[in-house]
MMTF fields as JSON, N, C-alpha, C and O atoms, coordinates in Angstrom:
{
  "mmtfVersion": "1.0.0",
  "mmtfProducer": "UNKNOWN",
  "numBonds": 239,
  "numAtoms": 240,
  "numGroups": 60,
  "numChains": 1,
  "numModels": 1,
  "chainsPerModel": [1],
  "groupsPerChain": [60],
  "chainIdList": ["A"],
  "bondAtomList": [4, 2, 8, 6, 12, 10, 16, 14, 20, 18, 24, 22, 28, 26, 32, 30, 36, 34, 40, 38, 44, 42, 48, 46, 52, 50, 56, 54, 60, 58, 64, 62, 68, 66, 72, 70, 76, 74, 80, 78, 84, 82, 88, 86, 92, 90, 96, 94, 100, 98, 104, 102, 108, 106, 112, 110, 116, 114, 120, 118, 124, 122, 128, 126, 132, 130, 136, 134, 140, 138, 144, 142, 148, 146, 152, 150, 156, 154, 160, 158, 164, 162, 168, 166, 172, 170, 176, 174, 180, 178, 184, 182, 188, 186, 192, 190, 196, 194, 200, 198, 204, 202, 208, 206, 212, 210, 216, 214, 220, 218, 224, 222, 228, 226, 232, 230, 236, 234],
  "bondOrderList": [1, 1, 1, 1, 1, 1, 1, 1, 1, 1, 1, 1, 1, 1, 1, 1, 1, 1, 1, 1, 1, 1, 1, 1, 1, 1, 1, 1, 1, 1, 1, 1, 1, 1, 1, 1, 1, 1, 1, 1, 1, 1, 1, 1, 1, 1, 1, 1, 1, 1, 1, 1, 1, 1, 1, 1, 1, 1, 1],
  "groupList": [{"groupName": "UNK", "atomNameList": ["N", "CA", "C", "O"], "elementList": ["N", "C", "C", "O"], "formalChargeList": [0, 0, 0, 0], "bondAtomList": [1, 0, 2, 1, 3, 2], "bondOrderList": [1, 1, 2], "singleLetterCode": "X", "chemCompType": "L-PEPTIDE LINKING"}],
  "groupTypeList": [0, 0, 0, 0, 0, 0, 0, 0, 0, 0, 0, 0, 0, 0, 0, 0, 0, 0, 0, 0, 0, 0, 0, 0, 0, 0, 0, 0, 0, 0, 0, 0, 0, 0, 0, 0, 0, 0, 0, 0, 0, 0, 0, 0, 0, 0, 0, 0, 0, 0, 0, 0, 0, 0, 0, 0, 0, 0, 0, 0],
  "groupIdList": [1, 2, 3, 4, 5, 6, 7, 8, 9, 10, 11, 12, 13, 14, 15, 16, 17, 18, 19, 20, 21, 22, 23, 24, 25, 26, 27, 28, 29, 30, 31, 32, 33, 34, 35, 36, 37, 38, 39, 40, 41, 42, 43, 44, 45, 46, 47, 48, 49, 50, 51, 52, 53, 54, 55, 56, 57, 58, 59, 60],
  "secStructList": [7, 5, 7, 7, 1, 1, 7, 7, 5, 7, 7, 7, 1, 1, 4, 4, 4, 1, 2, 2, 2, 2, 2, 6, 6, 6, 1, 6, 6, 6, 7, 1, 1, 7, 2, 2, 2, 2, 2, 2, 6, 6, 2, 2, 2, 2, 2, 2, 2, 2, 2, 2, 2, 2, 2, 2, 2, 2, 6, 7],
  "xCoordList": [-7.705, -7.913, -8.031, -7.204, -9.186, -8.98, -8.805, -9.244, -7.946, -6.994, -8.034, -8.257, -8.884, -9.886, -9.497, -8.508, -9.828, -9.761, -9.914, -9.288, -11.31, -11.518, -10.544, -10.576, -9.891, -9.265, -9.539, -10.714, -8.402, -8.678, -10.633, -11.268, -10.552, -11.429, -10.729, -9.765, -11.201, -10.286, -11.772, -12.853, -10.963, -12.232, -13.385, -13.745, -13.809, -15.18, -14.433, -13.435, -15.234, -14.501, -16.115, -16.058, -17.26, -18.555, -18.842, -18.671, -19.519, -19.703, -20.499, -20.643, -21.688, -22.859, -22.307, -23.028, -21.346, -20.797, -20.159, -20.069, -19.585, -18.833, -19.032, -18.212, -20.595, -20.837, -20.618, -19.754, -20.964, -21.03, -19.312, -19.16, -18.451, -17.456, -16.924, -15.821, -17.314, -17.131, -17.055, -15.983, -18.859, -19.028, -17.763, -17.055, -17.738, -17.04, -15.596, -15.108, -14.966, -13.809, -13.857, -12.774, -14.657, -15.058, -15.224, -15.081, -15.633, -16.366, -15.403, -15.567, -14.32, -13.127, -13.074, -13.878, -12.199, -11.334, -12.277, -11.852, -13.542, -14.167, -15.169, -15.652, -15.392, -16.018, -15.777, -16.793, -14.335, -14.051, -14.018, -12.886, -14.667, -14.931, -16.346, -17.034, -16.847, -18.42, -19.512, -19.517, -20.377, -21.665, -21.774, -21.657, -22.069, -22.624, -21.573, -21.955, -20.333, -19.125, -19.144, -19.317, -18.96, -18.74, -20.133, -20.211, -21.006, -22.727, -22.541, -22.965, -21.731, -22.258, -21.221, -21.702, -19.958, -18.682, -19.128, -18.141, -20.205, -20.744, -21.154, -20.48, -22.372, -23.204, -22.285, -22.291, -21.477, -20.617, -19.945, -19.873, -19.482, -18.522, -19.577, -19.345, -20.574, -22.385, -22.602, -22.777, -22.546, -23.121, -21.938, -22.158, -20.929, -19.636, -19.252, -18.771, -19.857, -20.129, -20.743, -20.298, -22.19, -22.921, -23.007, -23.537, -22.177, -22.663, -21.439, -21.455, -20.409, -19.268, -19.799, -19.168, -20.406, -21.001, -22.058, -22.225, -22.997, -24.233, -23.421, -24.035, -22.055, -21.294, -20.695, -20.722, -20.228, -20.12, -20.681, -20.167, -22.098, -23.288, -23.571, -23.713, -23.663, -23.697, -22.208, -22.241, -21.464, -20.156, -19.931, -19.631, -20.178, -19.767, -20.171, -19.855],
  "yCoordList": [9.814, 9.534, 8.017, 7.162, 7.864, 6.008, 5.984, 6.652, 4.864, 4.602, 3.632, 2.647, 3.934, 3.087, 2.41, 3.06, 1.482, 1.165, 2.181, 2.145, 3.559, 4.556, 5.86, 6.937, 5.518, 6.591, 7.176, 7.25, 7.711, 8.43, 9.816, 10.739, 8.658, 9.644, 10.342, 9.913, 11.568, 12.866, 12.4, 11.882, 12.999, 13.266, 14.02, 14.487, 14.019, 14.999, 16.982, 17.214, 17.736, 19.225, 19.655, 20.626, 19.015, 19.179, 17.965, 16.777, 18.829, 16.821, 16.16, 15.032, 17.043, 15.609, 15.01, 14.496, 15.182, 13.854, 12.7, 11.659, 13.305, 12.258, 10.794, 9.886, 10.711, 9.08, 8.613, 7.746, 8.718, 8.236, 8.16, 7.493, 8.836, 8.674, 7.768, 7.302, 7.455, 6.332, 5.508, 4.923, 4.921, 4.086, 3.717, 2.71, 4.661, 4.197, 3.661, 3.213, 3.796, 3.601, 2.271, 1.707, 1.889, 0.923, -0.636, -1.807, 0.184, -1.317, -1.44, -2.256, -0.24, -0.314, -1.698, -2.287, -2.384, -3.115, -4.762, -5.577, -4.684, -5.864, -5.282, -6.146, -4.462, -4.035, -3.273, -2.98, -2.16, -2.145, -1.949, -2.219, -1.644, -2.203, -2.485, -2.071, -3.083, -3.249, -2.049, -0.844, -2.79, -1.683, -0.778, 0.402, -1.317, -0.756, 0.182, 1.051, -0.134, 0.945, 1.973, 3.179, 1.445, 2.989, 3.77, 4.98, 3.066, 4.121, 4.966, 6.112, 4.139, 4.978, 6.027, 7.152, 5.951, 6.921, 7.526, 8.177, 7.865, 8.841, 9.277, 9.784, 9.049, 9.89, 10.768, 11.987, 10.148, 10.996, 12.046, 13.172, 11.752, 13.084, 13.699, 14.903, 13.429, 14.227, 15.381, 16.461, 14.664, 15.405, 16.475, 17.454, 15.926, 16.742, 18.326, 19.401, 17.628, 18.81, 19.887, 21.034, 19.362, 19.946, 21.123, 22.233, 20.254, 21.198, 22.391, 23.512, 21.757, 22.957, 23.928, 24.985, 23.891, 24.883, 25.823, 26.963, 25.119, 25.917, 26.461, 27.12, 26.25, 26.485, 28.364, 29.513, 27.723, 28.992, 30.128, 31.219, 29.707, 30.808, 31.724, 32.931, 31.246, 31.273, 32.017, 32.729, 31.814, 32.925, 34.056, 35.165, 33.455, 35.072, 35.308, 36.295],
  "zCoordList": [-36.595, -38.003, -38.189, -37.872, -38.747, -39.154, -40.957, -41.893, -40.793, -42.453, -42.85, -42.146, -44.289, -44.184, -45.892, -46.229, -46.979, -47.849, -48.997, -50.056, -48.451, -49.378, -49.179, -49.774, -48.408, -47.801, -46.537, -46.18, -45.623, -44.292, -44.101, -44.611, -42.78, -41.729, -40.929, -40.295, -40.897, -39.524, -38.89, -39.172, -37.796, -36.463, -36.854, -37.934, -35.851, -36.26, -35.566, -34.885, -36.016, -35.948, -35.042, -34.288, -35.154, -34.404, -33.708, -33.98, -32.346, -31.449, -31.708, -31.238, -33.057, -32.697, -34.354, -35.209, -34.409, -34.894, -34.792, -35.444, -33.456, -32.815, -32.499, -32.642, -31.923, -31.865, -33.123, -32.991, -34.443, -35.319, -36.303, -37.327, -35.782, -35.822, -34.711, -35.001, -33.731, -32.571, -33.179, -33.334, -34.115, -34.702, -35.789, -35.791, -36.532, -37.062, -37.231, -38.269, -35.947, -35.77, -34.757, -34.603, -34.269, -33.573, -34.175, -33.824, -35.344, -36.449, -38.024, -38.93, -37.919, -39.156, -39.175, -39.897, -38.453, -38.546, -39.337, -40.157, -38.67, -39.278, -40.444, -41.176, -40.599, -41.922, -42.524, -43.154, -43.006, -43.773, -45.165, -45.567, -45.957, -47.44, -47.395, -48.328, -46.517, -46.526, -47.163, -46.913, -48.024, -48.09, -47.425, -47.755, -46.151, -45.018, -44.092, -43.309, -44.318, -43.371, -44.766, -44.585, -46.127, -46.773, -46.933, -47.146, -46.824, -46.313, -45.167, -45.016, -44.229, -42.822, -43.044, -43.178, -43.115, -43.635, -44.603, -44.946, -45.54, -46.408, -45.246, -44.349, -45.289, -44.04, -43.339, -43.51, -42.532, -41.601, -42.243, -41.75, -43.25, -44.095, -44.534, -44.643, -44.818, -45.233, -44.809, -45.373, -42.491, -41.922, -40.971, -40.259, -41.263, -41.356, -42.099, -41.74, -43.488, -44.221, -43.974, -43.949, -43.716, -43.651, -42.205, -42.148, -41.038, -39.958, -40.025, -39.516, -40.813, -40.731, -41.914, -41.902, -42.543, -43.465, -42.876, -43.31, -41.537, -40.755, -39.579, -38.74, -39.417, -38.253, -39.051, -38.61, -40.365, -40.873, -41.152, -41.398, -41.084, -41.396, -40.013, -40.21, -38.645, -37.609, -36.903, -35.9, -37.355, -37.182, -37.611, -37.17, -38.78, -39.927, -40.365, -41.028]
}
C-alpha cells in the first residue's frame, strides 16, 4: 500500500497493473501531490476498476 496525500494505494488484485503500480510507488516520494502522480494514480485505480469488473464477467 503506498500512503499518498489523496489517500492510500492497495496493490494491484490484476498483474497488468502492476508495472504501473511499480510506477507508482517508485516516484511517491518525489511527486506526490503532483499533476502528474494524481493523473497517473487515476488511471491506475481506472484500470483497476475496470479489469476487476471484466474479471467478474469472466467468472460468474
Amino acid at each position: 500500500m503506498i500512503e499518498t496525500k489523496n489517500g492510500p494505494i492497495y496493490e494491484p488484485m490484476s498483474p497488468e497493473a502492476r508495472p504501473l503500480y511499480e510506477w507508482l510507488k517508485k516516484y511517491h516520494l518525489t511527486l506526490d501531490g503532483s499533476r502528474a502522480y494524481i493523473d497517473v494514480a487515476e488511471i491506475y485505480l481506472s484500470l483497476e476498476f475496470d479489469l476487476a469488473k471484466q474479471n467478474k464477467r469472466h467468472v460468474g
